[in-house]
Every structure is written in C-alpha cells, then in structure tokens.
N, CA, C and O atoms as a GROMACS GRO file, in nm:
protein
  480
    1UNK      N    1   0.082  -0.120   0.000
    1UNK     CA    2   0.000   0.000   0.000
    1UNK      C    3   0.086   0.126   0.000
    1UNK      O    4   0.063   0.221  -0.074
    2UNK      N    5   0.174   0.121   0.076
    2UNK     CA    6   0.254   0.270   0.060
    2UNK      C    7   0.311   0.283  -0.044
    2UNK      O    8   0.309   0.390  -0.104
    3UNK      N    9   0.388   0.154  -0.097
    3UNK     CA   10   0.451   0.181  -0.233
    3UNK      C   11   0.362   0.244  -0.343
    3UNK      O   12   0.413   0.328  -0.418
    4UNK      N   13   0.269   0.219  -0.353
    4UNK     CA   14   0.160   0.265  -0.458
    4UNK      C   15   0.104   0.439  -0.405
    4UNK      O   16   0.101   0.543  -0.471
    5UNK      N   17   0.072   0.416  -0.277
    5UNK     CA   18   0.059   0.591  -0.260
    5UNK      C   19   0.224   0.655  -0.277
    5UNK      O   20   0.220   0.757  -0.347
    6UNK      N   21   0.311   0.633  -0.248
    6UNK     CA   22   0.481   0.682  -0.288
    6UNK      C   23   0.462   0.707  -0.490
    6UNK      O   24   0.506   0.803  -0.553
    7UNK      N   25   0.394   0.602  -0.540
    7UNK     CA   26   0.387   0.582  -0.668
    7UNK      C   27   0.314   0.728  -0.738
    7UNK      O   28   0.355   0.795  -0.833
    8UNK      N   29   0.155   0.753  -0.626
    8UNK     CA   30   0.070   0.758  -0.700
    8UNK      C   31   0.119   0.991  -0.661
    8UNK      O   32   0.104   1.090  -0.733
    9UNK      N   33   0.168   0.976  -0.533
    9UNK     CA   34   0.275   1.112  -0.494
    9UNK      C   35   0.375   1.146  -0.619
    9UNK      O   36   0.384   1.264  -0.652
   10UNK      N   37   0.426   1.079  -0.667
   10UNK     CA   38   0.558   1.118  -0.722
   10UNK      C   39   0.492   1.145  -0.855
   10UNK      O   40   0.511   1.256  -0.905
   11UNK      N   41   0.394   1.030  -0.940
   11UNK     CA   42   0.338   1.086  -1.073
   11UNK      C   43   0.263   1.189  -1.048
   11UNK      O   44   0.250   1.266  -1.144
   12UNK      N   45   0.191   1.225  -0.918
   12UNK     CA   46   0.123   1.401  -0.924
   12UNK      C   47   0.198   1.505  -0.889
   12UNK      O   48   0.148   1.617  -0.876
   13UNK      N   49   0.327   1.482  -0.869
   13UNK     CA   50   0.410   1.571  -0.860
   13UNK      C   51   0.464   1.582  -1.009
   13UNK      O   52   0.446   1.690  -1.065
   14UNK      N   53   0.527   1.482  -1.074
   14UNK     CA   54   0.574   1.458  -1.192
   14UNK      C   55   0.444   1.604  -1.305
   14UNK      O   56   0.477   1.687  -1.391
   15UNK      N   57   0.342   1.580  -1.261
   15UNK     CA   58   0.256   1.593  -1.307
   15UNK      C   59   0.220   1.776  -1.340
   15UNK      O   60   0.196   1.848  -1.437
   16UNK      N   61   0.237   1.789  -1.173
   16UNK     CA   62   0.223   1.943  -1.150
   16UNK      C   63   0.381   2.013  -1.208
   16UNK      O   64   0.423   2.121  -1.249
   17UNK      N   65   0.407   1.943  -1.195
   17UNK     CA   66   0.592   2.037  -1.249
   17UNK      C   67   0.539   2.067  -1.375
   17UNK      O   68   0.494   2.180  -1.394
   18UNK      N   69   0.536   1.981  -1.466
   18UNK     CA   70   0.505   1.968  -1.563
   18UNK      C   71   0.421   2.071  -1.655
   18UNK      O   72   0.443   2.127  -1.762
   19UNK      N   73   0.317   2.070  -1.565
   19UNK     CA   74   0.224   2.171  -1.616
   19UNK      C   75   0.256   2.307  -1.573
   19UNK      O   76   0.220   2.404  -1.640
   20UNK      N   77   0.322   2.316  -1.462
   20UNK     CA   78   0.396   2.462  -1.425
   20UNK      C   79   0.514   2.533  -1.542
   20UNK      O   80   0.528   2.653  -1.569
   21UNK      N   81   0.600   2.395  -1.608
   21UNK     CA   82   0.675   2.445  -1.684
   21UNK      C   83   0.633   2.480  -1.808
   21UNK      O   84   0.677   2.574  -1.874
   22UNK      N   85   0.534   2.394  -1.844
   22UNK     CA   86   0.474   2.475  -2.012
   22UNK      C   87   0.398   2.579  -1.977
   22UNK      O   88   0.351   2.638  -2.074
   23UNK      N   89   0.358   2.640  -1.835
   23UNK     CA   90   0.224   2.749  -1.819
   23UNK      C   91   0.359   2.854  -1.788
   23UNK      O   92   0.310   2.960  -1.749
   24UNK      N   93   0.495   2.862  -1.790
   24UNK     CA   94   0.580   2.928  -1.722
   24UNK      C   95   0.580   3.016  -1.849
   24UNK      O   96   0.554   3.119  -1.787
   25UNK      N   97   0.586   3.050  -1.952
   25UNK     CA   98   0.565   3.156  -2.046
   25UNK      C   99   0.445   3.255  -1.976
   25UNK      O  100   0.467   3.357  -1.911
   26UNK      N  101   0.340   3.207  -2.000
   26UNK     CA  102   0.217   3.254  -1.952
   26UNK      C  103   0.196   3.370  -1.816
   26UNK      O  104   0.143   3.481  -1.808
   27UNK      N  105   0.255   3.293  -1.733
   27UNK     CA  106   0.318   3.373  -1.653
   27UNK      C  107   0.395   3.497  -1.628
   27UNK      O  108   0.396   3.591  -1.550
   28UNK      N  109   0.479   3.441  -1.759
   28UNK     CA  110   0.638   3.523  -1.782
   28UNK      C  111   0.581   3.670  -1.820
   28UNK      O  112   0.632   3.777  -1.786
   29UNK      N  113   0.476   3.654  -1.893
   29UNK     CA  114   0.424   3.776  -1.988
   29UNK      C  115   0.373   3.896  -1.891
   29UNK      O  116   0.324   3.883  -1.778
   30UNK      N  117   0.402   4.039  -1.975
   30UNK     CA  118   0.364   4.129  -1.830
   30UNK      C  119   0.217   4.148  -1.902
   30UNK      O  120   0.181   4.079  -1.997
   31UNK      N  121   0.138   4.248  -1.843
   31UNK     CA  122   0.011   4.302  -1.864
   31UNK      C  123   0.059   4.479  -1.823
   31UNK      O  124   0.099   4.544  -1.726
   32UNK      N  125   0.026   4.497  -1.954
   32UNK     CA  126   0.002   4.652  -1.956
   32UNK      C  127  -0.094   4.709  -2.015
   32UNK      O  128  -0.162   4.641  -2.091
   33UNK      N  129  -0.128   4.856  -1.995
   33UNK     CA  130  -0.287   4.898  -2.022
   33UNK      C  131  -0.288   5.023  -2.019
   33UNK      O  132  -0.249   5.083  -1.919
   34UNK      N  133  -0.329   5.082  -2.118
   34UNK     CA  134  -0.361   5.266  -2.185
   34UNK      C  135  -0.485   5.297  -2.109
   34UNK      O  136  -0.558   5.198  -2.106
   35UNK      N  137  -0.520   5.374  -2.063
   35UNK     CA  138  -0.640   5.419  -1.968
   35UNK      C  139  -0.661   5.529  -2.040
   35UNK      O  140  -0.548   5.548  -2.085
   36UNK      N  141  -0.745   5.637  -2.092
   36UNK     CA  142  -0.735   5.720  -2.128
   36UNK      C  143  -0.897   5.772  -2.075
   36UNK      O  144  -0.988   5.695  -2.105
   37UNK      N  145  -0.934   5.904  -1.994
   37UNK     CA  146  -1.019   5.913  -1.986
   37UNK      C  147  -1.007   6.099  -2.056
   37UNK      O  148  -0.911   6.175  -2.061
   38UNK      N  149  -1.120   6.114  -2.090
   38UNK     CA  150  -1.144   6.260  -2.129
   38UNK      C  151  -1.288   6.324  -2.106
   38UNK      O  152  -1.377   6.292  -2.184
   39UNK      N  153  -1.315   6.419  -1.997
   39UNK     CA  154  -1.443   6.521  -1.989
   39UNK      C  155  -1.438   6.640  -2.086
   39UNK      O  156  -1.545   6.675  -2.136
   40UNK      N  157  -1.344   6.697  -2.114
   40UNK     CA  158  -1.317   6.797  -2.167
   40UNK      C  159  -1.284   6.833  -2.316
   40UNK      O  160  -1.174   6.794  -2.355
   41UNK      N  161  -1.357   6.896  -2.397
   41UNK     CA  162  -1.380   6.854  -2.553
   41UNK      C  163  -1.372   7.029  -2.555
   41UNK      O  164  -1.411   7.107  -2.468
   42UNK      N  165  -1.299   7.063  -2.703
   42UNK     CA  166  -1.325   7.149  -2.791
   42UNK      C  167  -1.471   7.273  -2.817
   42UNK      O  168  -1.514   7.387  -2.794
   43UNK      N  169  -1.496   7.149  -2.878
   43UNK     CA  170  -1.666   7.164  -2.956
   43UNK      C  171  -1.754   7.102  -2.929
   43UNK      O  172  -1.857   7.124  -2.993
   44UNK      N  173  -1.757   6.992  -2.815
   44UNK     CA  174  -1.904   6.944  -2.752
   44UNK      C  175  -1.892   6.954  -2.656
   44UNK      O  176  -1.782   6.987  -2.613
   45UNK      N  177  -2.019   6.927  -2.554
   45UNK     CA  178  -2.035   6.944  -2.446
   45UNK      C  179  -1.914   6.862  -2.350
   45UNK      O  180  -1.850   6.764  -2.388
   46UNK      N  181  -1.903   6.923  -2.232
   46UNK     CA  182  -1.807   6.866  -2.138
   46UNK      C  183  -1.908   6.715  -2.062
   46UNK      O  184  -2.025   6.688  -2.035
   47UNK      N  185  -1.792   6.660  -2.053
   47UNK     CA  186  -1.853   6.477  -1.918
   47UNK      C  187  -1.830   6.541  -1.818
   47UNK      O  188  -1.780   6.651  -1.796
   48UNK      N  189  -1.874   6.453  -1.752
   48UNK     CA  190  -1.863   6.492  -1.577
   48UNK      C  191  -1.761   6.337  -1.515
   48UNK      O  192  -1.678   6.321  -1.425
   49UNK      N  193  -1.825   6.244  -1.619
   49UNK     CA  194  -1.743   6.118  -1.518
   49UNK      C  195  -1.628   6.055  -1.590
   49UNK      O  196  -1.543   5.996  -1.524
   50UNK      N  197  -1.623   6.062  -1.684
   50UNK     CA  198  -1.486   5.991  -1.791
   50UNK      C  199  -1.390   5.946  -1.736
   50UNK      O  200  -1.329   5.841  -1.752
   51UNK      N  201  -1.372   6.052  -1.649
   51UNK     CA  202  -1.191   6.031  -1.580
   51UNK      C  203  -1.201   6.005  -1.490
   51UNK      O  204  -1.100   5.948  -1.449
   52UNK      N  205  -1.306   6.017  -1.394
   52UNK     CA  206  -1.389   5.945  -1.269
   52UNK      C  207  -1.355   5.789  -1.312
   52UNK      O  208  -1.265   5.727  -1.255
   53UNK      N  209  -1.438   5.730  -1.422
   53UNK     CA  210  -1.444   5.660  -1.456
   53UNK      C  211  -1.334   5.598  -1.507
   53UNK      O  212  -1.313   5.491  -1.448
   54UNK      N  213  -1.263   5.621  -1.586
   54UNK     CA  214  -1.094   5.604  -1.570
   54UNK      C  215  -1.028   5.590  -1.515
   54UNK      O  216  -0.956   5.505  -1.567
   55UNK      N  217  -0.977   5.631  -1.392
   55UNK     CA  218  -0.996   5.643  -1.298
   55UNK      C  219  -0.992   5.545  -1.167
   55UNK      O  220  -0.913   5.531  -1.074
   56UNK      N  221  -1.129   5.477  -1.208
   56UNK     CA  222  -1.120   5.383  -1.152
   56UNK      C  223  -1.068   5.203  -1.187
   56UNK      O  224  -1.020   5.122  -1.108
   57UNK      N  225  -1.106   5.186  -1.348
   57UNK     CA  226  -1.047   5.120  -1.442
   57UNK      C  227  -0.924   5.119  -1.389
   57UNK      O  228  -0.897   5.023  -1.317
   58UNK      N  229  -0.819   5.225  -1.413
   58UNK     CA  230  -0.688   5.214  -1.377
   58UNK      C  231  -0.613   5.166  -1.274
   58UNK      O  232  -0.501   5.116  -1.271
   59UNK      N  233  -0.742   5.202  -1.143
   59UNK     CA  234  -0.696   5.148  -1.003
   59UNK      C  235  -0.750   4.963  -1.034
   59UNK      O  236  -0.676   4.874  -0.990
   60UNK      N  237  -0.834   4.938  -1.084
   60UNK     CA  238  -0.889   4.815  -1.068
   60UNK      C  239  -0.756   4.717  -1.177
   60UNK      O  240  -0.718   4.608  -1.137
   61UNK      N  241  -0.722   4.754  -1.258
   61UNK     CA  242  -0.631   4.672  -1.372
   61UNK      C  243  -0.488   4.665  -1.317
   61UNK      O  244  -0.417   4.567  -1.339
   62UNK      N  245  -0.440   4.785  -1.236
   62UNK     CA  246  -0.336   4.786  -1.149
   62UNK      C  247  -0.343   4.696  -1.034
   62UNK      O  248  -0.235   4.641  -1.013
   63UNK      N  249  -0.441   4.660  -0.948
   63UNK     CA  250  -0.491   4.558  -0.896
   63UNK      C  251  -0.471   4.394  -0.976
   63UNK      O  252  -0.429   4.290  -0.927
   64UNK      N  253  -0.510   4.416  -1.086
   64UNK     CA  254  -0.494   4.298  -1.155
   64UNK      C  255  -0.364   4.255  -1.234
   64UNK      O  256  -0.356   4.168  -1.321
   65UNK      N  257  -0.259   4.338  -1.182
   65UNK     CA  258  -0.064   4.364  -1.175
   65UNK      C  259  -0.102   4.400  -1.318
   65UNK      O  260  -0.062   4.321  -1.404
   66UNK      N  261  -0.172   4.506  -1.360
   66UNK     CA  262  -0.113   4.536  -1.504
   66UNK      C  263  -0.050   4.726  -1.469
   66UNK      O  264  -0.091   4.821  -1.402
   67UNK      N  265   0.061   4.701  -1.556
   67UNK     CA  266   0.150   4.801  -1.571
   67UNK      C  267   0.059   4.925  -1.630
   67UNK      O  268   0.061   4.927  -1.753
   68UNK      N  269  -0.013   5.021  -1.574
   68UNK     CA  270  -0.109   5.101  -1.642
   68UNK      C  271  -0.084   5.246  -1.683
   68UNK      O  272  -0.098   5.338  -1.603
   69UNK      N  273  -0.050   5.264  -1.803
   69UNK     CA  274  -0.026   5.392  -1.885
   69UNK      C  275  -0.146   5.490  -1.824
   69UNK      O  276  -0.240   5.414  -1.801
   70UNK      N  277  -0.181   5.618  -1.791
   70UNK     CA  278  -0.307   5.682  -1.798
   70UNK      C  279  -0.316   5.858  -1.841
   70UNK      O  280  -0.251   5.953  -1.796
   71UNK      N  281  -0.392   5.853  -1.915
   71UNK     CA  282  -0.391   6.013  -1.988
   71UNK      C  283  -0.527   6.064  -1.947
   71UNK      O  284  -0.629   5.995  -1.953
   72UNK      N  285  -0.522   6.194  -1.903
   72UNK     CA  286  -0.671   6.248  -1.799
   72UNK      C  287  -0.716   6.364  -1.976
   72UNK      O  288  -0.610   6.380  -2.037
   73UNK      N  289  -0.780   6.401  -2.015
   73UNK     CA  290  -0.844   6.524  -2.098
   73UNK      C  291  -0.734   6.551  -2.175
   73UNK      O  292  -0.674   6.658  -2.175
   74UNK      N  293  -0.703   6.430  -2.256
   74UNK     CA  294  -0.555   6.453  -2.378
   74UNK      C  295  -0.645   6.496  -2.495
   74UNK      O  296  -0.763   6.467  -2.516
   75UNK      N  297  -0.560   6.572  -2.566
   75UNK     CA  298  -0.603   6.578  -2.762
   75UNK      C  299  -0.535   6.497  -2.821
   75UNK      O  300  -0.485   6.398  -2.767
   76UNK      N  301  -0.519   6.535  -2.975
   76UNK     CA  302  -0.491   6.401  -3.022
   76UNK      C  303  -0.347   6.386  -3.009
   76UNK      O  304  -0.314   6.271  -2.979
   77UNK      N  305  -0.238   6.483  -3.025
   77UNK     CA  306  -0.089   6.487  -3.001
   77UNK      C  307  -0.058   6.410  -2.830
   77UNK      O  308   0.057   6.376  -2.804
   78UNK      N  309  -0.163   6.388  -2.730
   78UNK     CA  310  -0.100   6.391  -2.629
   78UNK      C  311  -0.115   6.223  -2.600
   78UNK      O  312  -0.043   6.147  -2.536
   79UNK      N  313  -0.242   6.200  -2.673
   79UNK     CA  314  -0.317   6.100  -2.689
   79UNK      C  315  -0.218   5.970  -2.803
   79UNK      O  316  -0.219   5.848  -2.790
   80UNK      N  317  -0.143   6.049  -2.904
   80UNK     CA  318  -0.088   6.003  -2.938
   80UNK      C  319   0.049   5.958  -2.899
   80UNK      O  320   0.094   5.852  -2.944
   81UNK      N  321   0.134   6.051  -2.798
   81UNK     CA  322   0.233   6.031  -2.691
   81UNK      C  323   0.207   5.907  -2.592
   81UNK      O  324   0.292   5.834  -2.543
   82UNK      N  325   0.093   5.902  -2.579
   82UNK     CA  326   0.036   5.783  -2.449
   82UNK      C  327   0.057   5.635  -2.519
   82UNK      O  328   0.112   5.531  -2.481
   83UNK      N  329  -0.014   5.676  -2.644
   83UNK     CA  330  -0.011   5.488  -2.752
   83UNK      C  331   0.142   5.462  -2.770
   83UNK      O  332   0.169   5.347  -2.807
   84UNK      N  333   0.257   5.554  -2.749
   84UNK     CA  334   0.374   5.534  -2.775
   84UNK      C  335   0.443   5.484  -2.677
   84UNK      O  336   0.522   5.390  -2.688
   85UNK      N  337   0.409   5.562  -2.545
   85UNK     CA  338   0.463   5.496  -2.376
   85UNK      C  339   0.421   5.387  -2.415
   85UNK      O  340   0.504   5.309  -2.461
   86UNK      N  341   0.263   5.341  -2.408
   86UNK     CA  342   0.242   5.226  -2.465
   86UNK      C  343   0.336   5.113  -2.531
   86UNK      O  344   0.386   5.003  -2.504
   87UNK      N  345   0.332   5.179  -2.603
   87UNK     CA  346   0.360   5.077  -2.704
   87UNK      C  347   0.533   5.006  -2.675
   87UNK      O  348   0.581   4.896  -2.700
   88UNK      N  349   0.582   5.118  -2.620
   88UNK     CA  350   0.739   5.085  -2.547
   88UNK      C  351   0.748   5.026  -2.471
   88UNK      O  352   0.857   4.978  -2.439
   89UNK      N  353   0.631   5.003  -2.404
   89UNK     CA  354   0.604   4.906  -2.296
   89UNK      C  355   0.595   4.742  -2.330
   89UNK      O  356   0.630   4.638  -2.273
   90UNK      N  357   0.533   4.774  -2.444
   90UNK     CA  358   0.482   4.577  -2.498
   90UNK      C  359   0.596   4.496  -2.575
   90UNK      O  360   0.638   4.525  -2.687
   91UNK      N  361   0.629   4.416  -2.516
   91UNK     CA  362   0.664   4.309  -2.566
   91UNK      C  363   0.594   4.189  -2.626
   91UNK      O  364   0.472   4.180  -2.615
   92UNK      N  365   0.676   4.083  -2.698
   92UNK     CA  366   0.650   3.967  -2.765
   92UNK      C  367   0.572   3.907  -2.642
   92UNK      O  368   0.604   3.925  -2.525
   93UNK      N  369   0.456   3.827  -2.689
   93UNK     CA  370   0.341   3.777  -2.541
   93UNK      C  371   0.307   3.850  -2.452
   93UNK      O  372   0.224   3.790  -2.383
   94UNK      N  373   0.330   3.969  -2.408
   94UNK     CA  374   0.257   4.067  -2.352
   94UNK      C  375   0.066   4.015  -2.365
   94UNK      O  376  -0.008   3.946  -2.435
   95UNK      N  377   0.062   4.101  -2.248
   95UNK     CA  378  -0.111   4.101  -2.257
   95UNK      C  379  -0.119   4.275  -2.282
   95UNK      O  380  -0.068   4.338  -2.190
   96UNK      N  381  -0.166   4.344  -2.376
   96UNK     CA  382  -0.231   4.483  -2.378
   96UNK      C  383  -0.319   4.555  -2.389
   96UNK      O  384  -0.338   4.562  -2.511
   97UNK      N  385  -0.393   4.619  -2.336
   97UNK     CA  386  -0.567   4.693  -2.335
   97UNK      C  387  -0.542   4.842  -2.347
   97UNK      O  388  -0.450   4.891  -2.282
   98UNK      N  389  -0.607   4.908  -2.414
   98UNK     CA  390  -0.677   5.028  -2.397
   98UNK      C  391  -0.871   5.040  -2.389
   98UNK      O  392  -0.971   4.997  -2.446
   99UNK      N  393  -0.839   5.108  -2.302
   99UNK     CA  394  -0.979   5.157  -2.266
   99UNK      C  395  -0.978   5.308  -2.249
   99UNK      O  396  -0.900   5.370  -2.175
  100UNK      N  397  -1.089   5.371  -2.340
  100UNK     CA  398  -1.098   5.504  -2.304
  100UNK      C  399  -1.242   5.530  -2.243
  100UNK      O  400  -1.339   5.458  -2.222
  101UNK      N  401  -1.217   5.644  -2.226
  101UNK     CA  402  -1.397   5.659  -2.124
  101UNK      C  403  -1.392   5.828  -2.223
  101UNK      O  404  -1.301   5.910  -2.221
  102UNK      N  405  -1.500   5.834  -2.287
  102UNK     CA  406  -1.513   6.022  -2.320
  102UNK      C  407  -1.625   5.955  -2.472
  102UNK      O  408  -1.657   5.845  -2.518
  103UNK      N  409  -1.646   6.080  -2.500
  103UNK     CA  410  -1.680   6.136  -2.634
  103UNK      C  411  -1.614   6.002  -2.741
  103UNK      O  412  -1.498   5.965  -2.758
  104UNK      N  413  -1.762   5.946  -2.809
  104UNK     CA  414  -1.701   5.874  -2.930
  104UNK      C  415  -1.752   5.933  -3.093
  104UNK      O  416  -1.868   5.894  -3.106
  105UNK      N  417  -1.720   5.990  -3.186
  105UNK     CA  418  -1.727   6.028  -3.263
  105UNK      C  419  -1.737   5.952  -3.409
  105UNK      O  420  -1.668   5.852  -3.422
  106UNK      N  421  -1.832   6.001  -3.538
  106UNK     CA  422  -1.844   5.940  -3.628
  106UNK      C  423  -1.806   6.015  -3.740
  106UNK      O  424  -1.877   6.115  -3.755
  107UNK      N  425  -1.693   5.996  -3.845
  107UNK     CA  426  -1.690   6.017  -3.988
  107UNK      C  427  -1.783   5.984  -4.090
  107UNK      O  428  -1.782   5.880  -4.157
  108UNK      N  429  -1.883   6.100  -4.101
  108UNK     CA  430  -1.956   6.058  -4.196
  108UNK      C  431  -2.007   5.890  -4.169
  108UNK      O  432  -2.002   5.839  -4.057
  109UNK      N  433  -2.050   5.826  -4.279
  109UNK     CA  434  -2.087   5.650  -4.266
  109UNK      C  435  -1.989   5.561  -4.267
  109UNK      O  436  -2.008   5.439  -4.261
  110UNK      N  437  -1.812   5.646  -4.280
  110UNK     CA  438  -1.745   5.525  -4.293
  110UNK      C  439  -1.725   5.416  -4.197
  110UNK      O  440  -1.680   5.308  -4.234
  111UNK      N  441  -1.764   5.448  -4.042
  111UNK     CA  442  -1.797   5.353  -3.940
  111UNK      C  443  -1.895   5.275  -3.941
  111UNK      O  444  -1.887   5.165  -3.886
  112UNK      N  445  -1.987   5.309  -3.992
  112UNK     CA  446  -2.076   5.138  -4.008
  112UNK      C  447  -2.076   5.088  -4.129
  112UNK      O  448  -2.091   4.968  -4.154
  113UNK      N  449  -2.057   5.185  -4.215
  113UNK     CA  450  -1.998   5.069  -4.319
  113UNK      C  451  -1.842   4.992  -4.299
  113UNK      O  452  -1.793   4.881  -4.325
  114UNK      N  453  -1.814   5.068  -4.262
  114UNK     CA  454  -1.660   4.978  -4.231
  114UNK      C  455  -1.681   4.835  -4.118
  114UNK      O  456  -1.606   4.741  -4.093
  115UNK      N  457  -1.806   4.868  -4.072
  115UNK     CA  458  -1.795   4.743  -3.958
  115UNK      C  459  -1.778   4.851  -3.813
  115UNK      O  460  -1.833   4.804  -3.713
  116UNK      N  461  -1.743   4.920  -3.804
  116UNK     CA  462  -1.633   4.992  -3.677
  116UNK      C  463  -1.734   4.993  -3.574
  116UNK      O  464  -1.692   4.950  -3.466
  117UNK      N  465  -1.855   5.029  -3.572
  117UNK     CA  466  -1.958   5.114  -3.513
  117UNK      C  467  -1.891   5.194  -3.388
  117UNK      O  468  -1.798   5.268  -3.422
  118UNK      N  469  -1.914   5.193  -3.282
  118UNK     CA  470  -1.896   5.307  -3.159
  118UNK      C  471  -1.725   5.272  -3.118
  118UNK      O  472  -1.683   5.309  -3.008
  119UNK      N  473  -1.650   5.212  -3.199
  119UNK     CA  474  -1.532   5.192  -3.140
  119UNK      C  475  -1.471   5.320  -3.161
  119UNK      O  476  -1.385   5.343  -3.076
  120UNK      N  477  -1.491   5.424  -3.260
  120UNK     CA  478  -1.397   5.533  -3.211
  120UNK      C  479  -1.500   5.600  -3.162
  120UNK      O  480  -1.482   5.707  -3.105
   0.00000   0.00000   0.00000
C-alpha cells in the first residue's frame, strides 16, 4: 500500500511540475494597459465622469498587476504620446488593453460601413 501511494505522490508531482513548466511563459508575460479618460472637448459638451471613470479602471487593472499607462483630458498629439509609452512598454506575449472613457465620434458613414460602429 505505501509503495503505490509513494507511486501515486511522485506521478502528481511529476505531473504538476510539468504543467507549471509549459504554463511558465504565460506567466512570464507582463500586462500593460492605456487608460485614457477625457471630460473635456473642444466643440461638444463637457462629461462629468470619464476620468472618474478612468480612474477607476486604472486602479482596478493595477490591482490585476497590469502596468497602467493613464492620460486624464488629452487631444490628439498627447493621446498620441500615451499609444507610444504604450507601445514601449509591450513586448513579444505581452497582454495589452486600452480603454478610453469620453466622447465617441463618427466620420460621416465610414464607421458602419466599415464594420467599426462606436469603437472610435
């Protein structure tokens, strides 16, 4: 009887290594994340919660160990500085998100004809 529980120990150990070493990439990979919230617009009306809302996203994904980029009421130059921290950040297997909270805007029909709908 012990020899077989000694047996049946060593193949679930055999077992768990095992699966630790092929999930060890998985692991390896960081998580980073663009937050971008914006109340404050040009030519339409101002938000009240965007960056509230951002905000909190950022605290919650940082919680979830991701490395979190965040831009409060950017235009497009500043907005475009942020996708670049970004992007200096990601590596090969990386996990990466952006989420923005504000104002989403439409060109003419080329968004639903393109498929896009409310993504910008």
């Amino acid at each position: 009887m012990q020899n077989t529980t000694r047996k049946i120990w060593a193949l679930s150990l055999a077992a768990l290594l095992c699966c630790l070493i092929l999930a060890a990439p998985a692991f390896a990979a960081k998580r980073v994340a663009l937050v971008i919230g914006n109340n404050t617009y040009e030519n339409v009306p101002a938000l009240k919660k965007a960056v509230n809302d951002a905000g909190a996203i950022s605290q919650e994904l940082a919680k979830l160990g991701f490395d979190v980029v965040s831009a409060e009421n950017v235009g497009r130059r500043a907005m475009s500085r942020a996708l670049v921290e970004l992007e200096s950040k990601i590596e090969s297997g990386d996990t990466a998100l952006i989420h923005f909270a504000g104002h989403g805007f439409a060109d003419g029909d080329r968004l639903t004809r393109d498929g896009l709908g409310p993504l910008l």
